[in-house]
C-alpha positions, -999 to +999 in steps of 0.1 A: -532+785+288-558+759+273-558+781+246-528+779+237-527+743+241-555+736+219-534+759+190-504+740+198-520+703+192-538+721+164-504+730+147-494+696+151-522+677+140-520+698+108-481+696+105-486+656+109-516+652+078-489+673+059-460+645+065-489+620+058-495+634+025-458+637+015-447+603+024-477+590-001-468+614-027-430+599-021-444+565-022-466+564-052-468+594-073-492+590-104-474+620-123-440+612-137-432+647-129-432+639-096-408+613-097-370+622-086-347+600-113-314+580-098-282+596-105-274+571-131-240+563-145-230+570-186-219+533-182-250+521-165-272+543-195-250+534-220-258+493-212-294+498-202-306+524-226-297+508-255-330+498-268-320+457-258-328+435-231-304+411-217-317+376-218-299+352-189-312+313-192-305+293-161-305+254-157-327+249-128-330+221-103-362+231-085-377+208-060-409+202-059-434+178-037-401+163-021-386+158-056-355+175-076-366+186-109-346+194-137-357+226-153-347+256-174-351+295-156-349+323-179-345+364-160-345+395-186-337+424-175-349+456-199-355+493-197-386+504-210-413+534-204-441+527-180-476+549-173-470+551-136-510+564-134-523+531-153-494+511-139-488+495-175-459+498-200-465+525-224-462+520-261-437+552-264-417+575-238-440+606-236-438+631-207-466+611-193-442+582-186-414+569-160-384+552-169-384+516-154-362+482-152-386+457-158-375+419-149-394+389-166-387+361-146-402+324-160-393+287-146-401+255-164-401+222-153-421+189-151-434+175-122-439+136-135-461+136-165-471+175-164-453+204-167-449+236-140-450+273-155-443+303-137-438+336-146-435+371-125-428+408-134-417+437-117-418+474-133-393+490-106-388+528-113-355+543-119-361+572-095-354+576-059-392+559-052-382+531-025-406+503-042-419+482-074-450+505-093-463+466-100-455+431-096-473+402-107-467+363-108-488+332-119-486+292-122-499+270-148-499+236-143-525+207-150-542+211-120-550+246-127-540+281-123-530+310-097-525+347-100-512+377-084-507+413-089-497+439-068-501+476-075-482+508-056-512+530-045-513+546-011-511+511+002-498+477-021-528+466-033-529+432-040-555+409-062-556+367-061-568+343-081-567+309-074-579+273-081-575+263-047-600+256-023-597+283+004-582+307-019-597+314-046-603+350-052-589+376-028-579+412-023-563+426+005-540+459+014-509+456+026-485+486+044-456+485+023-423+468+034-395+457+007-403+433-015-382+400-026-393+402-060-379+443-066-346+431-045-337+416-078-339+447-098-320+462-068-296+443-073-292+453-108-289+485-102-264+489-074-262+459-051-244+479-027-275+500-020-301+479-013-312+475+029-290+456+048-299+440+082-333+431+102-366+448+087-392+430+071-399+420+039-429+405+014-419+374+000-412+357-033-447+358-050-440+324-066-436+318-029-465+323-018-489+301-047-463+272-045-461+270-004-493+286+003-483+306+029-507+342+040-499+369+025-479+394+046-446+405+052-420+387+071-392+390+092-362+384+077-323+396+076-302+406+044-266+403+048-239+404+019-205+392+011-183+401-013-154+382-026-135+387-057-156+371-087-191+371-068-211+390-046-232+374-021-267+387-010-283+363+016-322+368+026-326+349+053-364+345+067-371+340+108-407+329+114-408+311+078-386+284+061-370+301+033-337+314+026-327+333-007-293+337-020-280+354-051-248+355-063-234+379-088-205+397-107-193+420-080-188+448-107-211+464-132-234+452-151-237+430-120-247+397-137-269+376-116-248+337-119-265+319-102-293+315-068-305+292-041-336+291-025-338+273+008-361+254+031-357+217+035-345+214+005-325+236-022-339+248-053-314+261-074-301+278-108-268+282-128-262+306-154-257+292-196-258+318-217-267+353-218-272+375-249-283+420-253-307+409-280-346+434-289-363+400-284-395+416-292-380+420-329-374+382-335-409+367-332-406+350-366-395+315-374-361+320-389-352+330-355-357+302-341-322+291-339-314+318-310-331+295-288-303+276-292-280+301-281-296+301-252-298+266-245-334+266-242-352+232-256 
């Protein structure tokens, strides 16, 4: 009889380091061959796999040290080939690359006599993986500078750099929950897929340098609403002060309009002008006129 108890926990030990293994595999697979790609629409390739980017500017009212300031936001969306083992875009689609969404996310404003930068990316995979392959955000402002970057390993690994006393240079693990930052790209996607309900979930990174708050995930709620020219996604946060909403076209290619972030006060963005435009392409001078169809200064 003990014998065949000691077999029988045996077996399941064994049976449980399997599931261990696949659920990393799942999670963060460093050979594109082990990726399972999204049933994706002709409409939704025909948009995205175009060899453009679609470039969204924002005017932004972000508050900041108790103060509204008037700002621009600018979100592009593109599809590009990423080395999923070096977690960096690749040059050229080889067999050794992943198709991802990447999303470029900058704000600018001026807080008095200085000016506020921020910029994140996230490389979000356009496979059934449930996560970002890599994220990373950083400030620049007078004062100084922060960064952040997270790669998808067996855990989210995640490196910090700050000027801040008490911060300054840190790397931690985290178990991996949903992040606020991929939730965009989600959205992009197929809004009606993302989680819905209580679960937790890591923050804005921008978030996190700008409030200071520790690094961890959060309990929150996602809730949507759709009405007939927008669809609603609300994050609301329940130990922390922050509430995101994002409101967009309700049908493909799911333009993002505008978004809210609350605590005390609201930070917020409206859409301008968008434009499907190879940016990369119009680096010289005689282009500098598109700015201006993007009502960027």
């Amino acid at each position: 009889m003990k014998f065949l108890l000691k077999i029988t926990a045996f077996i399941f030990l064994l049976l449980s380091c399997q599931q261990n293994q696949t659920e990393k595999q799942q999670e963060a697979p460093t050979n594109p061959k082990a990726y399972s790609y999204l049933n994706l629409s002709d409409k939704f390739k025909s948009h995205w796999f175009d060899g453009k980017a679609e470039v969204a500017s924002y005017d932004l009212t972000q508050m900041r040290y108790g103060e509204p300031r008037q700002g621009s936001a600018v979100l592009i969306f593109v599809k590009e080939p990423f080395l999923p083992q070096a977690q960096v875009k690749a040059n050229t689609a080889t067999d050794k690359t992943v198709d991802v969404m990447k999303l470029n996310y900058t704000k600018k404003f001026n807080t008095g006599i200085y000016p506020y930068s921020i910029m994140q990316s996230v490389f979000l995979p356009l496979t059934t993986q449930p996560h970002a392959i890599k994220v990373t955000a950083s400030t620049q402002e007078w004062c100084g500078q922060t960064y952040m970057q997270l790669n998808n390993r067996e855990q989210f690994d995640i490196k910090m750099h700050s000027y801040f006393e008490g911060e300054a240079d840190q790397e931690l693990k985290l178990d991996k929950h949903l992040l606020e930052n991929e939730i965009w790209v989600k959205l992009r996607i197929n809004p009606t897929d993302i989680p819905k309900g209580k679960l937790k979930i890591i923050p804005d990174f921008s978030f996190f340098r700008l409030k200071h708050q520790k690094i961890k995930a959060y309990k929150a709620e996602i809730s949507q609403l759709k009405k007939t020219d927008t669809l609603l996604t609300t994050l609301n946060y329940q130990n922390i002060d922050r509430m995101l909403k994002i409101y967009q076209e309700p049908e493909f290619p799911f333009t993002i309009l505008k978004w809210q972030e609350i605590d005390k006060d609201t930070t917020e963005a409206t859409l301008s002008k968008k434009m499907r435009i190879d940016y990369w392409t119009k680096n010289a001078n005689q282009y500098d006129f598109l700015r201006d169809s993007l009502n960027l200064k």
